[in-house]
C-alpha positions in Angstrom: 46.3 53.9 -120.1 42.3 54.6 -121.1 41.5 52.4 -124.4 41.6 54.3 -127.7 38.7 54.9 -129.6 38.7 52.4 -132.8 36.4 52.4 -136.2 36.6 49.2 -137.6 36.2 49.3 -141.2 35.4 45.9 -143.3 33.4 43.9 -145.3 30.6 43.5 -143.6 28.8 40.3 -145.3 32.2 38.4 -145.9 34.0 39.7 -142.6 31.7 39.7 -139.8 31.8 37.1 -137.5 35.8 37.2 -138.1 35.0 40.9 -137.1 33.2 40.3 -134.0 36.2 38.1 -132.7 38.5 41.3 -132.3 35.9 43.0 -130.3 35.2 40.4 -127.9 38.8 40.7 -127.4 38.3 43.5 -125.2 41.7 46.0 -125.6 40.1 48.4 -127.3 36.7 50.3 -127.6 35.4 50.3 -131.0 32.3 51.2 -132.4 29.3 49.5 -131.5 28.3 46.9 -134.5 25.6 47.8 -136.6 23.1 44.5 -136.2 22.0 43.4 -140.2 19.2 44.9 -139.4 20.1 48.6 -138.5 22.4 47.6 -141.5 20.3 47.1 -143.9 18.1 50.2 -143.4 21.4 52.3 -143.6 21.9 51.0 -147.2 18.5 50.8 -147.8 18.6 55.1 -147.0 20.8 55.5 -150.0 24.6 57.2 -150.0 23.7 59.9 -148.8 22.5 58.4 -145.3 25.5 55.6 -145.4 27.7 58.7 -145.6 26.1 60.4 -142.8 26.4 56.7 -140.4 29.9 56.7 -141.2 30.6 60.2 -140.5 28.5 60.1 -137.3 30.6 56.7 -136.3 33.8 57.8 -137.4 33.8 61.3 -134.9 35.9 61.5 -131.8 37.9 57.9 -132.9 41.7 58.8 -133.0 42.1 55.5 -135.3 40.8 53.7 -138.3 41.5 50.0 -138.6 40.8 48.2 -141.6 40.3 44.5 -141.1 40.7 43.2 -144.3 39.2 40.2 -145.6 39.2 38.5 -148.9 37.3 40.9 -151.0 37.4 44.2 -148.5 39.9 46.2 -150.7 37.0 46.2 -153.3 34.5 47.6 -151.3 33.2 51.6 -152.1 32.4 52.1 -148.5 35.8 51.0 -146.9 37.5 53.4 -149.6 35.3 56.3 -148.3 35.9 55.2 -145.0 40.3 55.1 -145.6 39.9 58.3 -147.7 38.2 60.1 -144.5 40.5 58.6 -141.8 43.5 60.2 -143.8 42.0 63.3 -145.2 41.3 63.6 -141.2 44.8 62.7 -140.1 43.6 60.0 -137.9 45.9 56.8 -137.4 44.7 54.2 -140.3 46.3 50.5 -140.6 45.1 47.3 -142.0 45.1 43.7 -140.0 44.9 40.7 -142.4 42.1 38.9 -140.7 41.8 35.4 -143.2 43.6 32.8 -141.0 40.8 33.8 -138.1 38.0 31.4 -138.5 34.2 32.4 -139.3 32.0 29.6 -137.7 30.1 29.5 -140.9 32.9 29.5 -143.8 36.3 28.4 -141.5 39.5 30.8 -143.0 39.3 32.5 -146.2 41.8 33.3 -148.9 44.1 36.8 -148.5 42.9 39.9 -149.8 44.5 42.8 -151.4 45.9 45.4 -149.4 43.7 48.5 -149.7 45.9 50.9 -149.2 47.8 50.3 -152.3 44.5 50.4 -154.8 43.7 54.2 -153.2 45.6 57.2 -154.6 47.0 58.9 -151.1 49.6 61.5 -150.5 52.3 58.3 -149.0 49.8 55.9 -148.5 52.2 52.9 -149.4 54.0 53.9 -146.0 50.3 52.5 -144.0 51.1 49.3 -142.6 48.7 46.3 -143.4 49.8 43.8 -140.6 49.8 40.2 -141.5 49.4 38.3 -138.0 50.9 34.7 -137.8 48.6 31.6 -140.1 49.0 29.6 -137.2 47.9 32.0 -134.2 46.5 34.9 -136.1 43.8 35.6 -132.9 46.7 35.6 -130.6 49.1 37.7 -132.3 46.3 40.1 -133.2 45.3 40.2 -129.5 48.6 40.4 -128.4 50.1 43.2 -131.1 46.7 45.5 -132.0 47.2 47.9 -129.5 50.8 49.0 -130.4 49.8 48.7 -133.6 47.2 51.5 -133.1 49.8 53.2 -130.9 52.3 53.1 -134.1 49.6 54.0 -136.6 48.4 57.3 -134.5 52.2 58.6 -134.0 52.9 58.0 -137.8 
């Protein structure tokens, strides 16, 4: 079976080193990382251009998976990003990604589930899967591609 095409949506400053440890996993093909950098001169661009980055990463992906840290839920650009993904009926779930350790900050406390602070037509029905505290990189790796599979056919 070809990979699917992911977006990962997160928190970048908080989330992405615990980020960069699904990709390396290497079952899926998500989109390429923005560096801080190219990052920064997106945001620096105003809405308008974030919008357009998004929009322009988000095309030909068949799911949306929201790796939620401790503050994602809060974050305006990861509500535009789960508003999109269901407006465009692609598959959307969340992975709890605290237990996985950053290098620089070790776990982190759980966040709120995002799909329950944004007003969708049966949006409580998204799954936000909650891997295991004491193997959450295994179970992730193990589980994220019927996951996706489950999320797309929902």
């Amino acid at each position: 079976m070809a990979k699917r095409q992911i977006f990962y949506s997160f928190h970048y400053a908080n989330d992405v080193f615990r980020v960069q440890q699904i990709r390396n996993m290497g079952v899926l093909d998500g989109n390429p990382p923005a560096s801080v950098n190219e990052w920064e001169e997106v945001v620096r661009s105003g809405d308008t251009e974030i919008k357009r980055w998004i929009d322009n990463s988000m095309n030909y992906r068949s799911c949306v998976v929201v790796l939620v840290g401790s503050e994602t839920s809060n974050r305006k650009w990861v509500k535009y990003e789960i508003e999109k993904a269901w407006n465009e009926r692609k598959g959307l779930l969340g992975i709890y990604i605290h237990n996985l350790k950053c290098p620089k900050n070790g776990t982190s406390i759980k966040g709120s589930n995002p799909f329950e602070l944004i007003s969708l037509t049966r949006g409580k029905g998204i799954k936000c899967h909650n891997p295991k505290a004491w193997d959450a990189y295994n179970d992730i790796r193990n589980n994220i591609e019927q996951w996706i599979e489950d999320a797309i056919n929902q």
